[in-house]
Wavefront OBJ file of the C-alpha trace (Angstrom):
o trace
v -5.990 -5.181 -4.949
v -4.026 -4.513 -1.807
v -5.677 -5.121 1.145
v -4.339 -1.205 1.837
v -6.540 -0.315 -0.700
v -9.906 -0.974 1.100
v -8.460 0.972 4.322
v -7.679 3.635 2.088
v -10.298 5.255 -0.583
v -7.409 7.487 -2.351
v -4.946 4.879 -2.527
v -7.707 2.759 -4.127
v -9.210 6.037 -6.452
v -5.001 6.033 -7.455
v -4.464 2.464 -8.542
v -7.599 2.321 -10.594
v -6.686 5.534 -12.452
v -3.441 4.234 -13.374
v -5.213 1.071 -14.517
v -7.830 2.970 -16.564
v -4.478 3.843 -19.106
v -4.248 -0.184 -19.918
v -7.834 1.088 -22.083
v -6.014 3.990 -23.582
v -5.874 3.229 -27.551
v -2.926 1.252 -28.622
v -2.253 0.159 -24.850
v -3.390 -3.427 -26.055
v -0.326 -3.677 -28.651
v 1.329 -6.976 -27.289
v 5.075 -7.490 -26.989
v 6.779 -10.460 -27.450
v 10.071 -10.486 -25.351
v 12.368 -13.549 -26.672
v 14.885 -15.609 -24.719
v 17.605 -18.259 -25.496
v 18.829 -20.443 -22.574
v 21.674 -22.326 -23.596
v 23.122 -24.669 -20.886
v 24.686 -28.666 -20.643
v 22.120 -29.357 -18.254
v 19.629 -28.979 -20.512
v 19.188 -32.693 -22.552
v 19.586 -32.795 -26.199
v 15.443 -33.854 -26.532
v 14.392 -30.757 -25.080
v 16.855 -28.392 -27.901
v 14.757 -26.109 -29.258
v 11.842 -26.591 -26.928
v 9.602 -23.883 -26.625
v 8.204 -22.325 -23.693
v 5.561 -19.167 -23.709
v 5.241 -17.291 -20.037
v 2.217 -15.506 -19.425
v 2.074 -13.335 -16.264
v -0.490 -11.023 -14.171
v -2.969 -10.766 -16.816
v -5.492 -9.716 -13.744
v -8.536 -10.297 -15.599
v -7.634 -8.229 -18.560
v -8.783 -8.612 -21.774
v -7.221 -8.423 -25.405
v -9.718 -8.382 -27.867
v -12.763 -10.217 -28.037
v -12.667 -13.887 -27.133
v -8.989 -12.948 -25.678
v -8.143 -13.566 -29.480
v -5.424 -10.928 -29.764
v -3.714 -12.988 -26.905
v -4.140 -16.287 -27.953
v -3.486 -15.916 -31.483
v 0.124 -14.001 -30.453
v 0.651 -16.860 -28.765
v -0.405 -19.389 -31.305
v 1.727 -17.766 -33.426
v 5.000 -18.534 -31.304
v 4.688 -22.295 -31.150
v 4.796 -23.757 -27.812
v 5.439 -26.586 -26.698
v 4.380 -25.394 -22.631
v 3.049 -22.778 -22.028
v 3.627 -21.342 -18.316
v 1.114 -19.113 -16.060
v 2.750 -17.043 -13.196
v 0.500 -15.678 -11.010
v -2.382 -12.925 -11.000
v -4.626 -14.349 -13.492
v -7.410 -12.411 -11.550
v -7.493 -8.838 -10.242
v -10.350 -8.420 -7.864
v -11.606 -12.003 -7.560
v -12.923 -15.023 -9.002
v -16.269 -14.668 -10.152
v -18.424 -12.559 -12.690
v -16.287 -10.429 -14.908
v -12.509 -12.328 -14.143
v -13.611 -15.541 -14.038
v -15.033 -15.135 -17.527
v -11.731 -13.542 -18.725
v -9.572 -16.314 -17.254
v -11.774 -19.551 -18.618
v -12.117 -17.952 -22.354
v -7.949 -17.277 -22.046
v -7.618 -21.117 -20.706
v -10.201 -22.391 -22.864
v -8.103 -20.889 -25.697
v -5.037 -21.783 -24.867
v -5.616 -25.659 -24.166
v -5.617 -26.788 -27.666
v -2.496 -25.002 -28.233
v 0.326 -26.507 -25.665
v 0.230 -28.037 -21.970
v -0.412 -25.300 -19.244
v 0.902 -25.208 -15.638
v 0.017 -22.748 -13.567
v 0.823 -21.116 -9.674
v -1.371 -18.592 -8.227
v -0.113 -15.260 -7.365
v -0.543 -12.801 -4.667
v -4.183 -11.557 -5.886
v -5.362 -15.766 -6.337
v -3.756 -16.181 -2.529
v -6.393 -13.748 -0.680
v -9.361 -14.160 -3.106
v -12.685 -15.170 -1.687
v -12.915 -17.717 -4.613
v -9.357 -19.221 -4.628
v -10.623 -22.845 -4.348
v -13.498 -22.044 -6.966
v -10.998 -20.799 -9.366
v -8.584 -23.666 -8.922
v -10.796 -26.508 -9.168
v -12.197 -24.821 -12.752
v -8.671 -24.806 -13.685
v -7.897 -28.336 -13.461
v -11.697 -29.969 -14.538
v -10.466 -27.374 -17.408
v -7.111 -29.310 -17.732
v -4.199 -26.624 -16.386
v -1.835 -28.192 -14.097
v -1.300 -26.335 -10.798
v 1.659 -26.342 -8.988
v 1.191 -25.425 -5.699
v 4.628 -25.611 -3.913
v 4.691 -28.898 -5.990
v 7.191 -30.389 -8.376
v 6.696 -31.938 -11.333
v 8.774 -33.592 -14.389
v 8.315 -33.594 -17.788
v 9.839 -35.765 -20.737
v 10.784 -36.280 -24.146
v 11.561 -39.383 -24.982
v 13.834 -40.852 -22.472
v 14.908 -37.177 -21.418
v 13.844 -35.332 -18.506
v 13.567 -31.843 -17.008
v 11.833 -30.302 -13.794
v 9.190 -27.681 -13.261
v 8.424 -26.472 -9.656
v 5.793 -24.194 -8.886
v 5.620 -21.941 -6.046
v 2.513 -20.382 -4.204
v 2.900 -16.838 -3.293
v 1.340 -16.547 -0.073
v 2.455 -12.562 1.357
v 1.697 -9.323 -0.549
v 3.873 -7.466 2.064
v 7.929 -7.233 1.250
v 9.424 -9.877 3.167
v 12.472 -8.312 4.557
v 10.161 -6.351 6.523
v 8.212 -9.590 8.020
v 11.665 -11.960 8.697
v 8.988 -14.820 10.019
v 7.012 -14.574 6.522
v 10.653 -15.544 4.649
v 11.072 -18.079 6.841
v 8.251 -19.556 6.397
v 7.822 -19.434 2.957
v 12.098 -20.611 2.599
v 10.528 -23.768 3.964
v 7.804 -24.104 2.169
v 9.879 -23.751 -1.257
v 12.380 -26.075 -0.019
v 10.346 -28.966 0.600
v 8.868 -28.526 -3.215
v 12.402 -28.636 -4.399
v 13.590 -31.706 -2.662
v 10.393 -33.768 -3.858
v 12.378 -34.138 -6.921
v 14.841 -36.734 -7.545
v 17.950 -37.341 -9.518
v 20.014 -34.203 -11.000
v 17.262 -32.968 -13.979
v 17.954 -29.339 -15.212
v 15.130 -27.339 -12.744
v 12.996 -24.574 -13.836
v 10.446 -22.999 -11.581
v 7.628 -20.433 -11.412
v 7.757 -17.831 -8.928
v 5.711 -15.353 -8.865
v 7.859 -13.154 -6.732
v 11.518 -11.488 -8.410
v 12.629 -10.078 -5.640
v 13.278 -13.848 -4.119
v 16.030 -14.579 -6.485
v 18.960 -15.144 -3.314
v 16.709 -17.674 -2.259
v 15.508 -19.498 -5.912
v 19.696 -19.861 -5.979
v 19.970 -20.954 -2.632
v 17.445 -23.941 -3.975
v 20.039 -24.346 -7.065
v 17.222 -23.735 -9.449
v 18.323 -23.194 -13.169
v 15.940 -20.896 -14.487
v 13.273 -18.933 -12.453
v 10.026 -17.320 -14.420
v 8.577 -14.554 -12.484
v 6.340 -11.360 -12.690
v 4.358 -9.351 -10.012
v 6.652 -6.247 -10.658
v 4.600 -4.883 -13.432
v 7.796 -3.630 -15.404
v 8.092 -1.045 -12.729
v 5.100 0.659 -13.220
v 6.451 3.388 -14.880
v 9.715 4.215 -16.632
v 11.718 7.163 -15.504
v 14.819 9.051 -17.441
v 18.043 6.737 -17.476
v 16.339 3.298 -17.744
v 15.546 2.928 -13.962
v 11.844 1.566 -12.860
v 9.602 3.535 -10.831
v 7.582 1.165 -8.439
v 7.240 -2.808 -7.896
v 5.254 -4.587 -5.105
v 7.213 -6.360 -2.871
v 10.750 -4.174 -3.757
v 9.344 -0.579 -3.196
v 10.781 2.651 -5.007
v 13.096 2.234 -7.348
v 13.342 -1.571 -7.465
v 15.859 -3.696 -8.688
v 14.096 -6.620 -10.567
v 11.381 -5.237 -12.563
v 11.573 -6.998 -16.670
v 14.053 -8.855 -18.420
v 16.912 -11.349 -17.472
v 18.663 -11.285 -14.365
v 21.426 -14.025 -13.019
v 22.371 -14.418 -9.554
v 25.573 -17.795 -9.020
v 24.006 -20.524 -11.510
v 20.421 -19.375 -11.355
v 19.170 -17.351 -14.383
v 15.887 -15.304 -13.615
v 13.748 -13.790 -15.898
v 10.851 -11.418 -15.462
v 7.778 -10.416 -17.157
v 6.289 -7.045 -17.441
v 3.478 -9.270 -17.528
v -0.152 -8.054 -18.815
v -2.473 -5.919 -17.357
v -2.749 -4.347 -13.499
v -1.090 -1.028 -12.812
v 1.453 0.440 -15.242
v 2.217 3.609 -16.829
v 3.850 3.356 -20.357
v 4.557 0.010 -20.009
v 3.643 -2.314 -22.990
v 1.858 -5.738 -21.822
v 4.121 -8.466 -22.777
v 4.488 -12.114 -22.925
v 7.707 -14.146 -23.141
v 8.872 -16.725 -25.260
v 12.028 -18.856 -24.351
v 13.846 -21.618 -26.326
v 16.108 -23.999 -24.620
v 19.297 -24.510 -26.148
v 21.236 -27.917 -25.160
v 24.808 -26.672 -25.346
v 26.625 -23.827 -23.231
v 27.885 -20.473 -24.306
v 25.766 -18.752 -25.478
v 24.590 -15.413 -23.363
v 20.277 -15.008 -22.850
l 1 2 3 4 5 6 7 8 9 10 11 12 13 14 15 16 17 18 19 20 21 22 23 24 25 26 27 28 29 30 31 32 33 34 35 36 37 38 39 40 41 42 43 44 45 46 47 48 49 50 51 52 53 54 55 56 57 58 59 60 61 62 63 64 65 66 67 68 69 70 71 72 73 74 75 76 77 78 79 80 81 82 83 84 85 86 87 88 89 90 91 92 93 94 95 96 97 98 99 100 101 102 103 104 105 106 107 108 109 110 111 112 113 114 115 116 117 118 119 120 121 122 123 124 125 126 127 128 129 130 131 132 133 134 135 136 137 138 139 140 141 142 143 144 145 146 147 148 149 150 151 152 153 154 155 156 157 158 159 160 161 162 163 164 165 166 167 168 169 170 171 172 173 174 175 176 177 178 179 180 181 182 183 184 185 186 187 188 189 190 191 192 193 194 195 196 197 198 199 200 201 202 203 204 205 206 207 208 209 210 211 212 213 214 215 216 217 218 219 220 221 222 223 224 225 226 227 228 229 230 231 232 233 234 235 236 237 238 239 240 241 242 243 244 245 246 247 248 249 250 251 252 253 254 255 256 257 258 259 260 261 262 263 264 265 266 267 268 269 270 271 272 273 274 275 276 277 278 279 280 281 282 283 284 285 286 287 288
C-alpha cells in the first residue's frame, strides 16, 4: 500500500476496489509472455537456458496450494527462476506470509530462485522477518549485490537491486542520486566482462540500468498500466504517473534490453496476471 493510502481513506477504499476485480471469475487465467534474447555475449553453455520471472504477486493466490502458479511454471522448464519485487502486499505476517512460503516452498524443487525486494518488502514492518525465511528457505537475495552463475566453465552475471523509494524519482533528484550510487557499487563488484542481467524492480530506471551497461534488465512494479485504454496506451504506473511509458513487454534503450512484467496480482483493471519466460540464445540477430 502507499503510505498515501493511510492519510487518505478514499484513496485507500479506491485501490482495494480495483483489487477486489483480481477475484472476479476467470481473473486467475495465467499468461505466459515468452522471450528470446539472442546476443554474442551470451556463452554457448548457457544456449537455450531458461529463465521464468515472477513479479508483484503481493500476496495473491492462484489456486489452492498456489498450484495453478507453480504448476504453469513447472510446466515451462526452468533452469532459474527470478523474483522481482512485491511478493507481499500489506506485510509480512498472517495471510502474505503464508502465500509467499507455500509459492517458495513450491517452487524450490523446481529451479534456483533469486530474489530482490520491491517497494511494498522496503517499508514493511516485517522486512527482516520475511528475508531471513527466505534464505533458511533457500532463495538467494540480492540486495544491491552481484552474483555469478556457471555452466561448466561458462559464466554470466545476475545483479539484484533493492528498491528503496515508492515516490517517482525525478521529483526527489537526491533519492536518484542516491540510489545511482547504490546500483553502481553492485555493478562494479563484478569482475571480468560476463554478459550482465539484473533485477530491478523499477522500469522507469532504464537510462540509468544502461548507464551501468547492463544487458538485460527484468522489471515490474507498473502493473501493465493498470488499465488499458483505446489505441494500446496504459492508463496508470507507480513511479511514471498517467499515461506511462514502460508498463509490459520489451523495451531497449543503447545496448540494454529491458523487459517488463505485468506481473501478478495488486491493482489492475483488465489486465491478465502474467509470468515471463525467457530463453537465451548464444548468437546475434535475432529480434526479442
Amino acid at each position: 500500500m502507499n503510505p498515501k493510502d493511510r492519510r487518505n481513506p478514499a484513496r485507500k477504499v479506491l485501490s482495494r476496489i480495483v483489487e477486489l476485480l483480481n477475484y472476479l471469475p476467470g481473473a486467475d487465467r495465467l499468461v505466459v509472455r515468452r522471450y528470446r534474447i539472442a546476443s554474442r555475449r551470451i556463452p554457448p553453455a548457457f544456449n537455450g537456458y531458461c529463465i521464468v520471472q515472477i513479479s508483484d504477486l503481493h500476496g495473491r493466490w492462484f489456486g489452492r496450494g498456489q498450484k495453478k502458479l507453480i504448476e504453469a511454471v513447472r510446466s515451462l522448464q526452468p533452469d532459474l527462476i527470478l523474483v522481482t519485487g512485491d511478493w507481499i502486499d500489506m506485510d509480512y505476517q498472517k495471510r502474505d506470509q503464508d502465500c509467499v512460503d507455500t509459492l517458495v516452498r513450491g517452487l524450490l524443487p523446481l529451479a534456483p530462485v533469486y530474489g530482490i525486494i520491491g517497494n511494498h518488502e522496503a517499508r514493511a514492518w516485517h522486512k527482516t522477518k520475511m528475508l531471513c525465511s527466505l534464505k533458511k528457505m533457500g532463495v538467494h537475495m540480492l540486495l544491491n549485490q552481484s552474483t555469478v552463475l556457471e555452466r561448466g566453465s561458462d559464466r554470466i552475471a545476475l545483479t539484484g537491486f533493492v528498491t528503496s523509494y515508492h515516490t517517482p524519482l525525478r521529483e526527489e533528484p537526491a533519492q536518484y542520486e542516491k540510489i545511482k550510487q547504490e546500483y553502481t557499487r553492485a555493478v562494479k563488484s563484478l569482475e571480468g566482462n560476463a554478459y550482465r542481467i539484473a533485477m530491478g524492480h523499477r522500469p522507469e530506471l532504464l537510462e540509468l540500468y544502461e548507464e551501468l551497461e547492463l544487458d538485460l534488465v527484468l522489471a515490474g512494479h507498473a502493473h501493465g498500466g493498470l488499465m488499458k485504454l483505446p489505441g494500446g496506451r496504459r492508463l496508470l504506473a507507480p513511479g511514471q504517473g498517467w499515461l506511462p511509458h514502460y508498463t509490459h513487454g520489451a523495451y531497449q534503450k543503447g545496448k540494454t534490453h529491458m523487459l517488463v512484467s505485468c506481473g501478478l496480482g495488486g491493482p489492475r483493471i483488465g489486465i491478465a496476471p502474467e509470468i515471463a519466460q525467457i530463453e537465451l540464445k548464444s548468437r546475434n540477430g535475432e529480434k526479442i
